[in-house]
TIVOFI-476882 format. One record per residue (C-alpha): residue in three letters; chain; x, y, z. Coordinates in steps of 0.2 Angstrom, whole numbers. Layout:
N
<site type="ala" mol="A" u="X" v="Y" w="Z"/>
...
END
This chain:
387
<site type="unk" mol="A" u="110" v="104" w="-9"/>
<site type="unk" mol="A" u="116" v="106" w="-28"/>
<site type="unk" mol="A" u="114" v="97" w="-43"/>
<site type="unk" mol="A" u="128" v="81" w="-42"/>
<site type="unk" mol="A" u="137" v="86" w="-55"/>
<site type="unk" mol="A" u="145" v="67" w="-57"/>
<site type="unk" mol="A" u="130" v="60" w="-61"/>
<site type="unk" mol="A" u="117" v="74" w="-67"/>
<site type="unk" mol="A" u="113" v="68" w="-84"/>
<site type="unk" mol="A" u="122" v="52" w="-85"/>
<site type="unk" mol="A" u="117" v="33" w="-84"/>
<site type="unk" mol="A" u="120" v="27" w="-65"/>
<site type="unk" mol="A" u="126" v="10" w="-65"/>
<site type="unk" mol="A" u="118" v="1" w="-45"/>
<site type="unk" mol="A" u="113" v="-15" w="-38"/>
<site type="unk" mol="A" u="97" v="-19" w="-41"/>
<site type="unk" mol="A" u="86" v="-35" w="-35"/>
<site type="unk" mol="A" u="79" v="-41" w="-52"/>
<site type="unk" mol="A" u="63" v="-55" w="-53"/>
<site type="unk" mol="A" u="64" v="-65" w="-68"/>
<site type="unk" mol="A" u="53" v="-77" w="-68"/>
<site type="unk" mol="A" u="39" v="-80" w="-56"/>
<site type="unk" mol="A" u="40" v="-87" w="-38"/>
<site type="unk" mol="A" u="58" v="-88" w="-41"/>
<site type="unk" mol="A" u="69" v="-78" w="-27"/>
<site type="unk" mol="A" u="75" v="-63" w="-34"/>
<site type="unk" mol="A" u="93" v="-59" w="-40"/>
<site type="unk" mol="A" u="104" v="-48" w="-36"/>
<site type="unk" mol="A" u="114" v="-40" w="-51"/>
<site type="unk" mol="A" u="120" v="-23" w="-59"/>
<site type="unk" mol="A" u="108" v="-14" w="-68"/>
<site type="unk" mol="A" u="110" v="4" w="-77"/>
<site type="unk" mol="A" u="96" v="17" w="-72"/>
<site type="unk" mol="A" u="94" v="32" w="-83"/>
<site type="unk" mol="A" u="91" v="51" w="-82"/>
<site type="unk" mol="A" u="76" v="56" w="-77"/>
<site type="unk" mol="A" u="64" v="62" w="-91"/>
<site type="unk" mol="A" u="55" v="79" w="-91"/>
<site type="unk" mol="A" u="43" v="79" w="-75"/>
<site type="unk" mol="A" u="53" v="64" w="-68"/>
<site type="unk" mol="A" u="63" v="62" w="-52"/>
<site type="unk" mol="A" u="78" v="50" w="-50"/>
<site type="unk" mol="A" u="80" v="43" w="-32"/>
<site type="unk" mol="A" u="92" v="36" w="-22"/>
<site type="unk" mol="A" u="81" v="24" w="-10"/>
<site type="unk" mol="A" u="86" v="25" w="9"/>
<site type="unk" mol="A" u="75" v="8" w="13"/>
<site type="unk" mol="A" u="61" v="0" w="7"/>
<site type="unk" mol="A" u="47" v="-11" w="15"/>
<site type="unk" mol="A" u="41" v="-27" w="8"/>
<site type="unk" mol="A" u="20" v="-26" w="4"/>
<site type="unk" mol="A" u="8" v="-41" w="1"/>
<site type="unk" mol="A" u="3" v="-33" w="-15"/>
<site type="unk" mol="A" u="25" v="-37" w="-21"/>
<site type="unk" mol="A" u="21" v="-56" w="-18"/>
<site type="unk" mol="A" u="6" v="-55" w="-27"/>
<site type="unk" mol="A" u="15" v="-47" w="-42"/>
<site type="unk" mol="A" u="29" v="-60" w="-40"/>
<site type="unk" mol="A" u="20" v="-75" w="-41"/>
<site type="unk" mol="A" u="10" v="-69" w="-58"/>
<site type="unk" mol="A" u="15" v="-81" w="-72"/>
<site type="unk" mol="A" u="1" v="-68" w="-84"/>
<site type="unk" mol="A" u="-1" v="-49" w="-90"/>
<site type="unk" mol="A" u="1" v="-41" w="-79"/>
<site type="unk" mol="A" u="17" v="-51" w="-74"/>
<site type="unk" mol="A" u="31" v="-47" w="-85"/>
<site type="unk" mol="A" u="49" v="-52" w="-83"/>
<site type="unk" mol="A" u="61" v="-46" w="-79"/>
<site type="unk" mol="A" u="56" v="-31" w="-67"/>
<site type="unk" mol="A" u="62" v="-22" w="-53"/>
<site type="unk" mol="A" u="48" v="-24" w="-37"/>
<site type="unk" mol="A" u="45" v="-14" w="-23"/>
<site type="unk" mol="A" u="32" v="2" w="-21"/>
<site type="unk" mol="A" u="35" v="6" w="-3"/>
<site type="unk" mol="A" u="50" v="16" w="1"/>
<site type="unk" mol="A" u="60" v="32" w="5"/>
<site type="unk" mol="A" u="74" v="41" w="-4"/>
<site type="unk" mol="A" u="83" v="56" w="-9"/>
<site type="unk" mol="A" u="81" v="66" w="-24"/>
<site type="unk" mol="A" u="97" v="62" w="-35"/>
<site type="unk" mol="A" u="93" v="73" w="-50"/>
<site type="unk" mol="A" u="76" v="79" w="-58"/>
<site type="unk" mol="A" u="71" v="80" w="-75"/>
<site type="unk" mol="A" u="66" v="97" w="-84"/>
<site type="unk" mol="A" u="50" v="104" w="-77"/>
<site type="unk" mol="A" u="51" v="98" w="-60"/>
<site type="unk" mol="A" u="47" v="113" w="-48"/>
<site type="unk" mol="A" u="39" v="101" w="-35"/>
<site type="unk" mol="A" u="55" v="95" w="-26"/>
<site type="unk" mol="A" u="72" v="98" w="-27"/>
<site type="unk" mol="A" u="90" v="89" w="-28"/>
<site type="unk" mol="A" u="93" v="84" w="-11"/>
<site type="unk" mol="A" u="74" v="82" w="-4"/>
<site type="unk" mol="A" u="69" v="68" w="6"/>
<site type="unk" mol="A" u="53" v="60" w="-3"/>
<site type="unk" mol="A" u="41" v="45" w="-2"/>
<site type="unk" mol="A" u="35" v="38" w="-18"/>
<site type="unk" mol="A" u="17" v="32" w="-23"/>
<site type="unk" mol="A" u="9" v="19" w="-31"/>
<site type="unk" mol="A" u="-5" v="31" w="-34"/>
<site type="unk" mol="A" u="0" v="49" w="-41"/>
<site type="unk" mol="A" u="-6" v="66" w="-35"/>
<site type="unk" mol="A" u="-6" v="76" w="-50"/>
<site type="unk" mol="A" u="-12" v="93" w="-42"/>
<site type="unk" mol="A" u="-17" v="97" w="-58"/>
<site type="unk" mol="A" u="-33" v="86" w="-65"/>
<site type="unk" mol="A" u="-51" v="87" w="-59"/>
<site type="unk" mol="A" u="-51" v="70" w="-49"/>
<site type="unk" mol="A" u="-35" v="79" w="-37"/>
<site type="unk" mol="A" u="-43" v="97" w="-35"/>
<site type="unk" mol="A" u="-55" v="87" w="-30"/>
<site type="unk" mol="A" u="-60" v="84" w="-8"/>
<site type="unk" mol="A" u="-71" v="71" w="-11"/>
<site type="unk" mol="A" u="-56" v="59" w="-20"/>
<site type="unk" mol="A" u="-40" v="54" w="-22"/>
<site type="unk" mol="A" u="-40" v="47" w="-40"/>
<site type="unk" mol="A" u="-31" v="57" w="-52"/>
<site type="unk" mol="A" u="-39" v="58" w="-69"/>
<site type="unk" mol="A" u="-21" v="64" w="-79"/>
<site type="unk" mol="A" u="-11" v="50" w="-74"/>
<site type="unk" mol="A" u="-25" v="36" w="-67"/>
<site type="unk" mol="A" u="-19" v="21" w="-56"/>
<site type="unk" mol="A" u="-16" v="6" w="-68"/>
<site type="unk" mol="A" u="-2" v="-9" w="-67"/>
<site type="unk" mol="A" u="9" v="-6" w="-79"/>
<site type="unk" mol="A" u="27" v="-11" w="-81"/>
<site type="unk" mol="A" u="30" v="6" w="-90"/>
<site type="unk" mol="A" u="33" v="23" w="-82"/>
<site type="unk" mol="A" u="16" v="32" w="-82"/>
<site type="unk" mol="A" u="19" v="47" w="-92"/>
<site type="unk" mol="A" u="27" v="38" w="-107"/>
<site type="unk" mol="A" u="21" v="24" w="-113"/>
<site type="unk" mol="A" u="31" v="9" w="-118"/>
<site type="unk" mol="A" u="46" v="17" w="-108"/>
<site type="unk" mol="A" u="57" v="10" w="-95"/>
<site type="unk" mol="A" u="72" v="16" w="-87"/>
<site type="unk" mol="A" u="80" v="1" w="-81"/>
<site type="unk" mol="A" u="93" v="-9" w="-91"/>
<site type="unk" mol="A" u="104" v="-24" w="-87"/>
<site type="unk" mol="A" u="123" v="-21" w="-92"/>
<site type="unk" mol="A" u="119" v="-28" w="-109"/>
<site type="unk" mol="A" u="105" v="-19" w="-111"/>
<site type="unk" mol="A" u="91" v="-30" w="-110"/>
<site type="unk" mol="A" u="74" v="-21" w="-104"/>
<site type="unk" mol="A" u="72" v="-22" w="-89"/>
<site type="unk" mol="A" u="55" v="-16" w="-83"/>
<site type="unk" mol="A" u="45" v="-7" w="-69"/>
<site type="unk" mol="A" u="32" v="-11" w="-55"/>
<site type="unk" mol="A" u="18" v="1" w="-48"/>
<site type="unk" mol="A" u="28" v="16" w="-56"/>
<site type="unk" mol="A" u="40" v="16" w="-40"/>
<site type="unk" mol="A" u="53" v="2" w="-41"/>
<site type="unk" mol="A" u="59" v="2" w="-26"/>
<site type="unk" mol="A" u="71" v="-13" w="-24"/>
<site type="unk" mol="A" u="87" v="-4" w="-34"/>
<site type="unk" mol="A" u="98" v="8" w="-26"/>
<site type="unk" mol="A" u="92" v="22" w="-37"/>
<site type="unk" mol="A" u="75" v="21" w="-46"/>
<site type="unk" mol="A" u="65" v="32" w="-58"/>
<site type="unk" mol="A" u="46" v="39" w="-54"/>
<site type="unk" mol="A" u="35" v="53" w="-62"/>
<site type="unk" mol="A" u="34" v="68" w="-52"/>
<site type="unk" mol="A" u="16" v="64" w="-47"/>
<site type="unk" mol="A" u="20" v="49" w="-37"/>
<site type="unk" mol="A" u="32" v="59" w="-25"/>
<site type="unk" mol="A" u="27" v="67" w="-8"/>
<site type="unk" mol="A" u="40" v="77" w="-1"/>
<site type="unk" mol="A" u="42" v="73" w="16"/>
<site type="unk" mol="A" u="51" v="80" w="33"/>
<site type="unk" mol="A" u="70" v="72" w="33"/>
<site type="unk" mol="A" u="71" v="70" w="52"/>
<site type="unk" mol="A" u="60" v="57" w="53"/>
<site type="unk" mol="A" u="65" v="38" w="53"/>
<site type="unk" mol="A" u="67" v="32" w="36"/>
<site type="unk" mol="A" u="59" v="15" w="44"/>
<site type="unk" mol="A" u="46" v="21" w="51"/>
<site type="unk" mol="A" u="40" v="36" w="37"/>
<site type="unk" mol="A" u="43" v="22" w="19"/>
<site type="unk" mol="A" u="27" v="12" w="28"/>
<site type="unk" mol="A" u="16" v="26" w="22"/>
<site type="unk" mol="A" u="21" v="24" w="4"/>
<site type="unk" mol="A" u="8" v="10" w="3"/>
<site type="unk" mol="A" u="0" v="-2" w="15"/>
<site type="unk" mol="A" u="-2" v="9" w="32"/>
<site type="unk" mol="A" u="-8" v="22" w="23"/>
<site type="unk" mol="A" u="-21" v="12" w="13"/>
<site type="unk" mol="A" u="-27" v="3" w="31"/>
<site type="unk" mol="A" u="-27" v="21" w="41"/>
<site type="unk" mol="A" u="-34" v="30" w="25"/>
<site type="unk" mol="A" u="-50" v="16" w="22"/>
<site type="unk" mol="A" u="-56" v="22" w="41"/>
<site type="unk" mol="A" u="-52" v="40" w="41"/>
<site type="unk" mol="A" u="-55" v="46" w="22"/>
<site type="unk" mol="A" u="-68" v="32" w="15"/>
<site type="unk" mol="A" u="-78" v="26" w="29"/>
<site type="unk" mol="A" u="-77" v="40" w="38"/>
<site type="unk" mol="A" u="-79" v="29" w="55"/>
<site type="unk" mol="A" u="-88" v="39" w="69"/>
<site type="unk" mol="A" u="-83" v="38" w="88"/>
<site type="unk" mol="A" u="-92" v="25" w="97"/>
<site type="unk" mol="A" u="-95" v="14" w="81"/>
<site type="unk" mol="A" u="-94" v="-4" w="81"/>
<site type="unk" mol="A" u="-77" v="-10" w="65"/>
<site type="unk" mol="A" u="-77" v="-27" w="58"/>
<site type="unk" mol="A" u="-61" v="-32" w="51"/>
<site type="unk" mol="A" u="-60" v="-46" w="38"/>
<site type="unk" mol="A" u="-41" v="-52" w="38"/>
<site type="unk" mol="A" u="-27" v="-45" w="50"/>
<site type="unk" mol="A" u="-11" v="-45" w="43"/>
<site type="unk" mol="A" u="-3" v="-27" w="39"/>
<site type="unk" mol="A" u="-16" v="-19" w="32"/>
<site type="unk" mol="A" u="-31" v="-25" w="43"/>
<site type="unk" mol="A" u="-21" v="-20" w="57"/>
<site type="unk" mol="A" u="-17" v="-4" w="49"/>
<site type="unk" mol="A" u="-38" v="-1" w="48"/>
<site type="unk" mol="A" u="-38" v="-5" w="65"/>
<site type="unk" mol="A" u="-27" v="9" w="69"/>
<site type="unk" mol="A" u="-37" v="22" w="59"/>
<site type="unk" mol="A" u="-54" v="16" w="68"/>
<site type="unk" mol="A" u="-47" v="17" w="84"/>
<site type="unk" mol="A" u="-39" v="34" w="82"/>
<site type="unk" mol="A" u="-56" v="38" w="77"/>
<site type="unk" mol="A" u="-64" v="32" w="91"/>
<site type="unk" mol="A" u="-72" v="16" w="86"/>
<site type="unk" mol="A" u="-79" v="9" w="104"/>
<site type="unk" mol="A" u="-79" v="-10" w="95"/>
<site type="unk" mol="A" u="-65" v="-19" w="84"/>
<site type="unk" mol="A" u="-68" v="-34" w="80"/>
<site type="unk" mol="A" u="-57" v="-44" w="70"/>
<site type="unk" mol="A" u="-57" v="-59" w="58"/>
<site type="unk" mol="A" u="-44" v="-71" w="53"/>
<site type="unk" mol="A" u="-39" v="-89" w="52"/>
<site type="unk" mol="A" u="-24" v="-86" w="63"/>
<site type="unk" mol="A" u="-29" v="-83" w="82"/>
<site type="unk" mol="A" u="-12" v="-79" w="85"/>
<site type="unk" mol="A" u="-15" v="-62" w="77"/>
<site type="unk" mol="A" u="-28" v="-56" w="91"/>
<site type="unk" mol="A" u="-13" v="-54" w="102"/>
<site type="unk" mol="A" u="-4" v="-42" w="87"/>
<site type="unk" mol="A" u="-23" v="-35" w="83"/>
<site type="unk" mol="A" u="-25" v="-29" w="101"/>
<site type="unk" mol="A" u="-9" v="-17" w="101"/>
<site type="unk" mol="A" u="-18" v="-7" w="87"/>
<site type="unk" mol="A" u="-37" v="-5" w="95"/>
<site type="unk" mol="A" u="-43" v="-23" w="91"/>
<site type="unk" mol="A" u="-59" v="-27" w="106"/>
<site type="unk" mol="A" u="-63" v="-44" w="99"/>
<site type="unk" mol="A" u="-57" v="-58" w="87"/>
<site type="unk" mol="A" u="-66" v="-73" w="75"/>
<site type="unk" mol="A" u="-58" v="-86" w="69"/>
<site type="unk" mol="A" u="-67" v="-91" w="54"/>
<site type="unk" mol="A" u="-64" v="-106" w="56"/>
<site type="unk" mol="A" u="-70" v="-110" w="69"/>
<site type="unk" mol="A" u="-88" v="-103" w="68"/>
<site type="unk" mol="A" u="-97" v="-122" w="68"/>
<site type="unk" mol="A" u="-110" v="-124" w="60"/>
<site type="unk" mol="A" u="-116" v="-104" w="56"/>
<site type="unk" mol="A" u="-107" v="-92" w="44"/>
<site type="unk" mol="A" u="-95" v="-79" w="49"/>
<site type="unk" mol="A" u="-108" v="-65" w="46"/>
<site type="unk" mol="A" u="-121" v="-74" w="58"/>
<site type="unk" mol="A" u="-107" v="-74" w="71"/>
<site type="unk" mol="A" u="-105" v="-55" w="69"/>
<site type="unk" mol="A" u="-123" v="-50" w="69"/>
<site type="unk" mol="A" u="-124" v="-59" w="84"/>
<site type="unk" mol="A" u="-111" v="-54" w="95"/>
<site type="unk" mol="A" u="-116" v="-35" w="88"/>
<site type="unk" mol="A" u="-136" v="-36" w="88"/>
<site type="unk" mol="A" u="-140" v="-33" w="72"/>
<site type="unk" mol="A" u="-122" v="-29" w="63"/>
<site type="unk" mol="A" u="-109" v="-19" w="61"/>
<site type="unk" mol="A" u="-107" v="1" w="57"/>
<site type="unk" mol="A" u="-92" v="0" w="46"/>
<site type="unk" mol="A" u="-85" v="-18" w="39"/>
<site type="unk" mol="A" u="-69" v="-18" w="30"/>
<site type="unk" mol="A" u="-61" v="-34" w="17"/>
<site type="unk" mol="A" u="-43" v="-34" w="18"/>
<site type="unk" mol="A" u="-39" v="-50" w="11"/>
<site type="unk" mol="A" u="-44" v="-50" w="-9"/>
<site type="unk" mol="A" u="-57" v="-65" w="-9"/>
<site type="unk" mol="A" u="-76" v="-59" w="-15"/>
<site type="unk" mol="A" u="-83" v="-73" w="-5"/>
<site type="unk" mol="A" u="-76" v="-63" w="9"/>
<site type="unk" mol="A" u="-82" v="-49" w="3"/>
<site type="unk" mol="A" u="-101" v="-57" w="3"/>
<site type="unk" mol="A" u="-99" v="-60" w="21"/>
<site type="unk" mol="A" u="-94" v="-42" w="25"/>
<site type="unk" mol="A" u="-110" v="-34" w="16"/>
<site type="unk" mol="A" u="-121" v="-46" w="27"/>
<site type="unk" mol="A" u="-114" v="-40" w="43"/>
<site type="unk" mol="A" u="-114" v="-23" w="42"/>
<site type="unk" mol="A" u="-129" v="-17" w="49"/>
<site type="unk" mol="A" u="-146" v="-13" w="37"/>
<site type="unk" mol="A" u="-148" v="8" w="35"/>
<site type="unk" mol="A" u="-131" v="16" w="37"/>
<site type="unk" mol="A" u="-119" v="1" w="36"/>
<site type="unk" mol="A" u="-103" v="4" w="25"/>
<site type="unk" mol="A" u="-92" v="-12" w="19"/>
<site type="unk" mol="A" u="-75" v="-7" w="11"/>
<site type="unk" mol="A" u="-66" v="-15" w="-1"/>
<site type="unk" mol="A" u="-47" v="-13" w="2"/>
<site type="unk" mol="A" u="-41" v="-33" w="-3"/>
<site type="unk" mol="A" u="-34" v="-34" w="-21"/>
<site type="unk" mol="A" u="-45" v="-52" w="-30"/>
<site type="unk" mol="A" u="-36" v="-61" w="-43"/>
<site type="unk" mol="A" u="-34" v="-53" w="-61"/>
<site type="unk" mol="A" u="-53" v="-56" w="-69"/>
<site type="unk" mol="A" u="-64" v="-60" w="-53"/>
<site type="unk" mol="A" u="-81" v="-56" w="-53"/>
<site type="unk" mol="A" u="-92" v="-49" w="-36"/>
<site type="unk" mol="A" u="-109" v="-55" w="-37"/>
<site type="unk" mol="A" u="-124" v="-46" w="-26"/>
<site type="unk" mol="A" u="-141" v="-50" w="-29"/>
<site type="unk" mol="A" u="-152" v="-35" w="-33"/>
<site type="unk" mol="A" u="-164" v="-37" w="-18"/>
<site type="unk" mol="A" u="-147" v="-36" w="-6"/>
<site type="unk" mol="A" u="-142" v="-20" w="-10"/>
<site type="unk" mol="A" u="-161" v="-13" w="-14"/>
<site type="unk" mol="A" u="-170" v="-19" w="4"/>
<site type="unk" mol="A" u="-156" v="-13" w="14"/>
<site type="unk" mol="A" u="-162" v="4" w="11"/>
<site type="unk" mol="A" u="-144" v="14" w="13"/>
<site type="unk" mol="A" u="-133" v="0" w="18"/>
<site type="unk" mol="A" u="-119" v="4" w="7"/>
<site type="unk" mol="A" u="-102" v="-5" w="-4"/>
<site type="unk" mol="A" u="-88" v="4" w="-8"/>
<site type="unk" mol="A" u="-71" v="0" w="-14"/>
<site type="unk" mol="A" u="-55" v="13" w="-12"/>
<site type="unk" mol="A" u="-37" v="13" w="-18"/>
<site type="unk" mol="A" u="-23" v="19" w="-6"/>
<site type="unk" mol="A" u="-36" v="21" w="9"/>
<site type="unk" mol="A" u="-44" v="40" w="0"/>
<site type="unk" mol="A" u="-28" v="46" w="3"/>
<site type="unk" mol="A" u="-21" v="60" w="-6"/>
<site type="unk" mol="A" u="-1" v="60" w="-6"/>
<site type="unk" mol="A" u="5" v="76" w="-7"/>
<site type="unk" mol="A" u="-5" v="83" w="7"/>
<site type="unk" mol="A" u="-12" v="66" w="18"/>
<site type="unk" mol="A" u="5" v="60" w="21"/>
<site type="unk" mol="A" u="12" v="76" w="29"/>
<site type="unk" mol="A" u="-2" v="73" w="41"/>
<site type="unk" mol="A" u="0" v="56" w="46"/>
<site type="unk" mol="A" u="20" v="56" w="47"/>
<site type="unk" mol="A" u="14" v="70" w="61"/>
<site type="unk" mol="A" u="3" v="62" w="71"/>
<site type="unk" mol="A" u="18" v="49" w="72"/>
<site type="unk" mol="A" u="27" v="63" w="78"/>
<site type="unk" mol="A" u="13" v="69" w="90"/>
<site type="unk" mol="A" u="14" v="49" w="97"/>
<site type="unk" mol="A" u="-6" v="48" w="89"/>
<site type="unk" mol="A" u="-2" v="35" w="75"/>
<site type="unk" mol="A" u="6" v="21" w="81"/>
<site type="unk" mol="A" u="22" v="14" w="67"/>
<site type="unk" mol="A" u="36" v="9" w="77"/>
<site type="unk" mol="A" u="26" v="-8" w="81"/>
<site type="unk" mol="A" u="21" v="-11" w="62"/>
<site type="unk" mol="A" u="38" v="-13" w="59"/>
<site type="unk" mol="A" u="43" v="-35" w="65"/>
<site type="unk" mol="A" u="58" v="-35" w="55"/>
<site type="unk" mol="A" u="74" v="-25" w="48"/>
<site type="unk" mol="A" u="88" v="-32" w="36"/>
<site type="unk" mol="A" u="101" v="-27" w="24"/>
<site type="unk" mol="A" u="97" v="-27" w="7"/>
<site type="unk" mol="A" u="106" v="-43" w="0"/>
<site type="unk" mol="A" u="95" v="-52" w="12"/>
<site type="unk" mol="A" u="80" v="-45" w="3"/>
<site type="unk" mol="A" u="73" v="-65" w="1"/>
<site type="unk" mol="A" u="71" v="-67" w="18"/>
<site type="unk" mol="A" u="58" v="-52" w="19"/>
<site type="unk" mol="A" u="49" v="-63" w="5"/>
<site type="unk" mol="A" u="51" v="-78" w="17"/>
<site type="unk" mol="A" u="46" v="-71" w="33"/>
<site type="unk" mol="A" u="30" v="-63" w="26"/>
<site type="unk" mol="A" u="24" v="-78" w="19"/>
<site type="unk" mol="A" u="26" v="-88" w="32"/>
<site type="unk" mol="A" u="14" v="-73" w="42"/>
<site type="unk" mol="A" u="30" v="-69" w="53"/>
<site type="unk" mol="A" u="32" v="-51" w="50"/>
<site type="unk" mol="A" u="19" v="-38" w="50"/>
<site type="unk" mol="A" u="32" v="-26" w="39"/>
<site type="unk" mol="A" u="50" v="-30" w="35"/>
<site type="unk" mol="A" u="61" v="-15" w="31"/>
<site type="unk" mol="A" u="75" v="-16" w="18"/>
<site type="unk" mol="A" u="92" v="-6" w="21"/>
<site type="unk" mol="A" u="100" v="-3" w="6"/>
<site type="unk" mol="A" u="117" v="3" w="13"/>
<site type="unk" mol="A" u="114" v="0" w="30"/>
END
């Protein structure tokens, strides 16, 4: 496809749904998006799917909430125009965006053994990564208006760097393909890339909503033997066991003995991998005492409050001898060459996304998605933005 010679260039003037103040539902308005910069890539989003990490954003009253802003980091689109330098993709190319970029270029994405990129490192800033202090979102009378996660996903047409776009096959579903731009990926990654789970191992599973579930799916399609997961809600043992989940706590519920106690119990001693998926370090305490002494791995996938503190005394990590602690960003995955791989396994019928997906609505609707995943009704809510 060529260039679109209508808009190449110019400001494109699109619906957009704007937060301006925390908590507060977001409102839909027309906003200007510019041209794309050098190394930049202007998209026109196809859908978007609402993530847990866009209510914790919404709700910041603090740095590093900043109104008004365009939400939403998990998506698909279509290349609308590029700016100068952009061999990567091409007008017309379907392409996911990322919260986390792949340069290709810096030490940290030549790199096998991680998927941070040193050149354009992961940080939350409501400015586009490669310029600093620089938006591309305006209201009509040109008030800033700024970004989130460098992918801005709830406008029509948004703005990313180059390095935070994956191009992707066009015949698969838009609905099922934007869940890899953030939350499945991060759940299947932590498994696969981080922990490396072994067949026959025994998972622990420290919150199930999407991203819990979505580490389930990774240990089980690497052969995890045990799942066992942990929540408040019973009711999510039923969803748990579509994606591998063997066994379920409710942490409530555990009388007079700790969560962790419970576990080693039921697994003699511990588990092989644990996994935090809810953001709480106390949480995080009660993973690291249930994975097993010697080989045990806990992962840290939850995302604490701004400013929270983990505290491990010295002897818990010294007379563990191996037991290890690790946190990872967007599961180990790296975009431009990890996302091709899962969107196949889909297509091979390995990975499971079609039950991920609870909820689909048009894009005026888009506070319901907010309303249904707080109220731990939907696992993932897709956004149509012309649909």
């Amino acid at each position: 496809m060529g260039e679109n010679m209508s808009t190449k260039g110019k400001p494109i003037r699109c619906k957009a749904a704007v937060s301006r103040a925390p908590n507060e539902p977001l409102v839909m308005e027309e906003i200007m998006v510019a041209p794309p910069m050098p190394r930049e890539v202007r998209i026109k989003v196809i859908c978007s799917s609402l993530c847990h990490t866009d209510i914790g954003l919404w709700v910041l009253k603090d740095l590093p909430g900043i109104y008004p802003r365009v939400l939403g980091h998990e998506a698909i689109g279509v290349v609308e125009s590029v700016g100068e330098g952009v061999h990567e993709v091409a007008v017309g190319d379907t392409v996911i965006p990322t919260f986390v970029s792949d340069c290709g270029e810096c030490d940290g994405c030549r790199s096998q053994k991680s998927n941070i990129c040193t050149k354009l490192p992961f940080k939350i800033t409501p400015y586009m990564p490669r310029y600093d202090q620089g938006t591309r979102f305006t209201s009509l009378n040109g008030e800033t208006i700024y970004h989130t996660l460098c992918v801005s996903s709830f406008s029509e047409y948004t703005v990313v760097d180059v390095a935070h776009v994956t191009k992707v096959d066009p015949s698969i579903s838009p609905s099922r393909a934007c869940l890899l731009s953030c939350g499945i990926s991060t759940g299947v990654g932590a498994a696969w890339k981080i922990a490396n789970v072994e067949e026959g191992s025994t998972v622990v599973i420290f919150g199930l909503g999407s991203i819990g579930i979505a580490v389930a799916e990774g240990a089980r399609l690497r052969g995890a033997a045990r799942i066992i997961g942990v929540d408040l809600n019973s009711k999510k043992f039923e969803m748990g066991k579509m994606f591998g989940v063997t066994d379920f706590v409710n942490g409530g519920e555990c009388g007079d003995k700790s969560v962790s106690q419970v576990i080693n119990e039921m697994t003699g001693g511990g588990a092989d991998y644990c996994f935090e998926c809810i953001g709480l370090p106390s949480m995080v305490h009660e993973a690291y005492s249930c994975c097993r002494n010697g080989w045990g791995k806990t992962v840290i996938i939850g995302v604490a409050k701004p400013g929270s503190e983990l505290g491990l005394k010295y002897h818990d990590i010294l007379d563990c001898g191996g037991k290890s602690i690790m946190g990872c960003i967007f599961g180990g995955v790296k975009a431009k060459t990890d996302i091709p791989i899962l969107l196949q396994r889909y297509l091979n019928k390995e990975l499971r996304l079609d039950q991920f997906v609870t909820h689909e609505i048009q894009f005026d609707d888009i506070n319901k998605a907010f309303d249904l995943l707080l109220t731990g009704e939907s696992l993932r809510c897709v956004i149509w933005m012309d649909k």
